[in-house]
C-alpha positions in Angstrom: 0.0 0.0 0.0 1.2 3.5 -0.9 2.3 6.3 1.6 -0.6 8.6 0.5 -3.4 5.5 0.5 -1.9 5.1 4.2 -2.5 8.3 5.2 -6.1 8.9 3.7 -6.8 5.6 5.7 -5.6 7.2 8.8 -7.6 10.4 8.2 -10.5 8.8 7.6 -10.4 6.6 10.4 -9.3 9.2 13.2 -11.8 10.8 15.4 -12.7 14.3 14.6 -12.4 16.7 17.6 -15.6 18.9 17.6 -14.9 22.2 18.6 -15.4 23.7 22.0 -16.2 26.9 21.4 -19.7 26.9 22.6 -20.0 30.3 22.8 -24.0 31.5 21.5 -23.3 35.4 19.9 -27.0 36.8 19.8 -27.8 40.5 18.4 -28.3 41.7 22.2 -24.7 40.5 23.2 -23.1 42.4 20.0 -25.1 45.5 20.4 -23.0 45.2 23.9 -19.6 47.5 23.8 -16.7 45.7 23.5 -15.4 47.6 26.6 -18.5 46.5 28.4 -18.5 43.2 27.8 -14.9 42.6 29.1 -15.5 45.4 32.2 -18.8 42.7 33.6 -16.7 39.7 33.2 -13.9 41.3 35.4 -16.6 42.1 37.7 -18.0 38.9 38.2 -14.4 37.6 38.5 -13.7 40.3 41.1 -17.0 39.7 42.7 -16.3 36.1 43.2 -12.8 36.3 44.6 -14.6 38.6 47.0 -17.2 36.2 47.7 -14.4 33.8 48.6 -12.6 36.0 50.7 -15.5 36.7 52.5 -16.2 33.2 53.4 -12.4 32.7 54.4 -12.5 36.0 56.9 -16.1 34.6 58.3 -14.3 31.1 59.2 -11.2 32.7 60.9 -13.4 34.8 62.7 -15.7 31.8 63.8 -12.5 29.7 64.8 -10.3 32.4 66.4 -10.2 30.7 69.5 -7.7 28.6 67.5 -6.7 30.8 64.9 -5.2 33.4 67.6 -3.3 31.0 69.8 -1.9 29.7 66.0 -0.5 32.5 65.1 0.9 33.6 68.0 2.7 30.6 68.3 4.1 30.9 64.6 5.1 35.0 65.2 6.5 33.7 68.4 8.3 30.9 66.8 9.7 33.5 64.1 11.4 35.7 66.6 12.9 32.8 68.8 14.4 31.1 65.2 17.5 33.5 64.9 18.8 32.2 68.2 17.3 28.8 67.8 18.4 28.2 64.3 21.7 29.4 65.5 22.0 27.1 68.4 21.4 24.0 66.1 24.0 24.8 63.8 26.3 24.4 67.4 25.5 20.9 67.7 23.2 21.4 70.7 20.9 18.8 70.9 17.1 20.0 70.1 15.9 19.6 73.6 18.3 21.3 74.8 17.9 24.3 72.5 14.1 24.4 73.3 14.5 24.5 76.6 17.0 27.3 76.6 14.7 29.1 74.1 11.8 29.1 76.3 13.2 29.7 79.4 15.3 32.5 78.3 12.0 33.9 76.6 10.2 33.1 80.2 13.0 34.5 82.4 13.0 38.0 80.3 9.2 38.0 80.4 9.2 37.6 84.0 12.1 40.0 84.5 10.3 42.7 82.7 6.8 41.9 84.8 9.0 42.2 87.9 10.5 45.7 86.8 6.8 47.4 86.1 5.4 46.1 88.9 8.5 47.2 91.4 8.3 51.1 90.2 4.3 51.1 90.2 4.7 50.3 93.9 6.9 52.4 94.6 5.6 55.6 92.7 2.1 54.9 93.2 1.5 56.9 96.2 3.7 59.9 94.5 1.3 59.3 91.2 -1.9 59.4 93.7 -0.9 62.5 95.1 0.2 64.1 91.8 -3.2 62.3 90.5 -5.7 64.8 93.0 -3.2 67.7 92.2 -4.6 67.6 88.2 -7.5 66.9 89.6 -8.4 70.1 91.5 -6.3 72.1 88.8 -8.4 70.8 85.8 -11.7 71.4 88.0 -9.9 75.5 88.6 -9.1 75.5 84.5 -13.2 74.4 84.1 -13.9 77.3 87.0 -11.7 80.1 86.1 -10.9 79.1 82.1 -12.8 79.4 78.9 -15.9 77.2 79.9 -16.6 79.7 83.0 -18.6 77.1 84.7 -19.8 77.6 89.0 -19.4 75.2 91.0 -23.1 74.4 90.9 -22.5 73.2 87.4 -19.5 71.4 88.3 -20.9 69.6 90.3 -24.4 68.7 88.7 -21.9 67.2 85.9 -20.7 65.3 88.2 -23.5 64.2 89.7 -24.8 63.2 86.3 -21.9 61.0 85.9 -22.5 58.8 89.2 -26.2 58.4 87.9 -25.1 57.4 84.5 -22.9 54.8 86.0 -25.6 53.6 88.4 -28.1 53.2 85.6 -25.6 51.5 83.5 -24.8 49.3 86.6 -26.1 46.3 84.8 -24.3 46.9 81.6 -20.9 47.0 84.0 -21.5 43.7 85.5 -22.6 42.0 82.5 -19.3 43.6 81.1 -17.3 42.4 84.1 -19.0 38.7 83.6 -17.1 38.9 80.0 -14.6 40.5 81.0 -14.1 37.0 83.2 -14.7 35.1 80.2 -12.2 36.4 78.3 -9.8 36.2 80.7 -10.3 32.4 80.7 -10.2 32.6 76.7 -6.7 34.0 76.9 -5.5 31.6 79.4 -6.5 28.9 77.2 -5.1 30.3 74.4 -1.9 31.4 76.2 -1.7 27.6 77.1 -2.1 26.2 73.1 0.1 28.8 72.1 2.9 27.5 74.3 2.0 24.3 72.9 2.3 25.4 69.6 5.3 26.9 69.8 7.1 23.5 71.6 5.4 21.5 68.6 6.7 24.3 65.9 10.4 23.9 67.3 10.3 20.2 68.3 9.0 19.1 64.7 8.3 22.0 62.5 9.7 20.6 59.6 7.7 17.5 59.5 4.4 19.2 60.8 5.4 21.0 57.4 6.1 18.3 55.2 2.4 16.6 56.4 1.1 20.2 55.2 2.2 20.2 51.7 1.0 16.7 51.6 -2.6 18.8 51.6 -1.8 20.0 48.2 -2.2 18.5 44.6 1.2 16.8 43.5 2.5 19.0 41.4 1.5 21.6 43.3 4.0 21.0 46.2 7.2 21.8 44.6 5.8 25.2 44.0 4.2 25.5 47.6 7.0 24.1 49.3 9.5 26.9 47.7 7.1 29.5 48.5 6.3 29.0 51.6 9.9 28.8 52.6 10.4 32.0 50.9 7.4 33.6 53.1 8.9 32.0 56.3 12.0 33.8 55.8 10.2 36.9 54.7 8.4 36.4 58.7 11.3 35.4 60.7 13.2 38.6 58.7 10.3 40.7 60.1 10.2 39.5 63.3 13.4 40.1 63.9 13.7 43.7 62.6 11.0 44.7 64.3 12.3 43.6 67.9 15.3 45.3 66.8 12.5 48.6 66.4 10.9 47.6 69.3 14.2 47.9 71.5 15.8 50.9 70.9 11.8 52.4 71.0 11.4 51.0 74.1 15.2 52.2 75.5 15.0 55.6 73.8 11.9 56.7 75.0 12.4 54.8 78.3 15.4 57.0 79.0 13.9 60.3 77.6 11.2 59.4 80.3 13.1 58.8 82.9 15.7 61.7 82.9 12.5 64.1 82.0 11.5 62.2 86.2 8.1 61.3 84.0 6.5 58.7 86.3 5.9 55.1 85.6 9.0 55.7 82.7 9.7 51.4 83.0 6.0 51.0 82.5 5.8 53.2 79.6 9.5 51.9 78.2 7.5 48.2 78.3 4.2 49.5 76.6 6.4 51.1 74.2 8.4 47.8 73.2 5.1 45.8 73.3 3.5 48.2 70.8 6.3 48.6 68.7 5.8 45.2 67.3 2.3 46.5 65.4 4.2 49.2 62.9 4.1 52.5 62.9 0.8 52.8 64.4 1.4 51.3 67.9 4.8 53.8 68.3 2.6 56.1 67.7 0.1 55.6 70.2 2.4 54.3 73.1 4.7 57.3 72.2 1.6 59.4 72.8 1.0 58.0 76.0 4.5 59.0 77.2 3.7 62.4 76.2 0.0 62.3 78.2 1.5 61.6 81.2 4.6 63.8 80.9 2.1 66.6 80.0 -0.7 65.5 83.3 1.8 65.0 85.6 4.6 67.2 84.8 3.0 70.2 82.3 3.6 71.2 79.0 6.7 72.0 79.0 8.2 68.8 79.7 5.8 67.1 77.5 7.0 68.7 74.7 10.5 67.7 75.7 9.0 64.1 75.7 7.8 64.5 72.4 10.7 65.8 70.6 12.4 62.5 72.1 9.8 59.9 71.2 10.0 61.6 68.0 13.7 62.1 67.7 14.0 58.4 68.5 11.8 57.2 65.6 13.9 59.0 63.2 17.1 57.7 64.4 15.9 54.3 65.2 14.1 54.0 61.5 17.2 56.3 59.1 20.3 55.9 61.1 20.4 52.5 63.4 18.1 50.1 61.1 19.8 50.8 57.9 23.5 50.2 59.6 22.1 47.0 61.8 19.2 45.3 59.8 20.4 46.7 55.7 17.8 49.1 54.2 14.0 47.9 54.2 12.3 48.0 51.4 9.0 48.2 52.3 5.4 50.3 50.9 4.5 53.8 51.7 3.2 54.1 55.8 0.0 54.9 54.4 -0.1 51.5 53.2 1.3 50.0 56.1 -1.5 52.4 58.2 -4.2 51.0 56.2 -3.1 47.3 56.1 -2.9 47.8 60.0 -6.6 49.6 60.4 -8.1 47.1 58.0 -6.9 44.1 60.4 -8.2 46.0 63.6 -11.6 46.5 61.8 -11.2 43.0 61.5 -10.2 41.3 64.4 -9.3 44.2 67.0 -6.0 43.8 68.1 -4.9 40.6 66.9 -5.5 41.6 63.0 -3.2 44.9 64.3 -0.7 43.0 64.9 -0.7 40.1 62.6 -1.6 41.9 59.8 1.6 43.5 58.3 3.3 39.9 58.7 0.1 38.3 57.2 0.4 40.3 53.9 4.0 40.4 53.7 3.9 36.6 53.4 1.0 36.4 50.8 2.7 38.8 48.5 5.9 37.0 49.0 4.3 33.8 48.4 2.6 35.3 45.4 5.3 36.4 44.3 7.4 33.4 44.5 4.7 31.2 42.8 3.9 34.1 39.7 7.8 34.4 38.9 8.7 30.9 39.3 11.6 31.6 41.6 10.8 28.2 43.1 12.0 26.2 40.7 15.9 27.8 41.2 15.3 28.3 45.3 16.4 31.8 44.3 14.7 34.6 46.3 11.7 36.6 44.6 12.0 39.2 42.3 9.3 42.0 42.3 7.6 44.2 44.5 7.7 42.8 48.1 6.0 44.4 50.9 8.5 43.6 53.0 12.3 42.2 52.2 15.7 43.3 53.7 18.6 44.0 51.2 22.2 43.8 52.7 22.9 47.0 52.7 26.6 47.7 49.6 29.4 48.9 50.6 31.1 51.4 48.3 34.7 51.3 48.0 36.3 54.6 46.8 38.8 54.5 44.7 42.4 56.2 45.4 
């Protein structure tokens, strides 16, 4: 048999592929513009990715009795891994370096809880007295200043107060009740986040291994190098912003204390605690070092303590960071503000503070998966949120 009478056999015999282009054009659909047309089918897209995120936000939000405690143990886990890492590359055995970990974590907790509590009693009948001494002057500034109000008034405002708080009696007790239940809430999730954070250091790498197991097969490869990509991106922030939260806490601690602010170890430790949700929580502990310099001290010295809490943030974020850490590149603040409110809308105080790590490691993961950096176990390429850059040294020629 001939090569062509071969070949007409095989055509003839093949299946035909009918096409799948299904598509049904009537005249409504082309009198619809072009531009239309492709603007509704982003916005069902759009609309359904919404939809999605929606539902994931509702089941965090309906689990974050776990959820919390998780990812406190992982942001917990990511500041300990420096020294932890760094331990197991000693040759010290695991235990050993998990129990070091978390009883150096426990002792400096403790230490710091011993340091506040020592200077509140010991200031506190000073800050009582100095307490009724604002008192009385803010009720002469309502008596004698702009608002011009008698004593009569004064006091009916007072007296309006009491009765508000007496009527609302019930309201405070049923707050107190929760106020008792969420106590035990954050006991309980104190005590699975410890338990976490033990399991994350004891076995994280197989816990992670199971996890990627979750995934399609040829999915994991890509997964796998992306998520390790984010992890670093997390333990990187982590540990530049306890660097911030240090010198914060020491600069403005100091400032504090030689401006003979009261409670300055108290306000040095609400300063390093809110330092770790950026931008917005040195703001807002820095403005509580200025309250108190300005209640208990006047305006003069609270100035003072604002030109240091802001003198410090410049210094801490142009000067020591870039030298100690390499230069961050990182979004605008307003970004970083937004990303921060939107989490507190969110979940209050836990989406503050876990949302600039939360997003850093989505756009890093995205990122890594959209470029296909995973394949070469290079870093990503593109725009990060968040990624350190070791900071070049120029040589100058002679």
């Amino acid at each position: 048999m001939s090569d062509e009478r071969r070949s007409w056999l095989t055509q003839l015999f093949r299946p035909r592929l009918e096409p799948t282009d299904q598509t049904v054009t009537t005249e409504a659909d082309e009198a619809v513009p072009l531009p239309l047309r492709i603007t509704a089918g982003y916005a069902w897209r759009l609309l359904l990715i919404a939809a999605a995120i929606g539902v994931f936000i509702w089941l965090v939000m309906l689990l974050k009795l776990l959820v919390i405690p998780l990812m406190v143990g992982i942001l917990i886990t990511a500041l300990l891994w420096p020294a932890f890492d760094l331990m197991l590359r000693h040759r010290f055995p695991r235990w050993l370096a998990i129990a070091i970990s978390l009883l150096g974590t426990a002792a400096i907790v403790s230490g710091l809880v011993w340091l506040v509590v020592w200077q509140v009693r010991l200031e506190l009948p000073k800050v009582q007295t100095s307490s009724a001494q604002a008192f009385d002057q803010f009720q002469v500034w309502l008596h004698d200043g702009p608002l011009n109000l008698s004593d009569t008034q004064i006091s009916d405002y007072l007296q309006q107060g009491l009765d508000f708080l007496n009527e609302q009696a019930q309201a405070l007790w049923t707050g107190a009740l929760a106020i008792g239940t969420t106590v035990g809430h954050v006991a309980t999730g104190a005590v699975l986040s410890l338990f976490i954070l033990i399991c994350l250091l004891a076995d994280g790498a197989g816990i992670w291994r199971w996890t990627v197991k979750l995934f399609p097969r040829k999915a994991r490869p890509a997964v796998d190098g992306a998520a390790r990509n984010g992890w670093a991106t997390i333990v990187n922030y982590a540990r530049t912003q306890l660097f911030v939260a240090t010198i914060d806490a020491i600069g403005i601690g100091l400032g504090a204390f030689l401006l003979q602010v009261p409670l300055a170890l108290p306000v040095a430790v609400l300063v390093f605690l809110g330092s770790f949700i950026p931008i917005v929580g040195a703001v807002a502990t820095g403005a509580i070092a200025v309250f108190l310099a300005l209640v208990y001290n006047g305006p003069w010295t609270a100035l003072f303590m604002l030109l240091v809490v802001l003198a410090v943030q410049q210094i801490e974020g142009h000067i020591l960071q870039p030298i100690m850490m390499g230069s961050a590149v990182k979004v605008h603040p307003l970004a970083v503000v937004l990303v921060v409110a939107g989490g507190a809308m969110i979940a209050g105080i836990p989406g503050a503070l876990f949302a600039v790590p939360l997003a850093a490691f989505v756009n890093v993961f995205a990122v890594t998966v959209s470029s296909g950096s995973w394949r070469t176990g290079v870093g990503p390429s593109g725009d990060l949120i968040w990624s350190t850059v070791p900071r070049e040294r120029r040589r100058r020629n002679r």
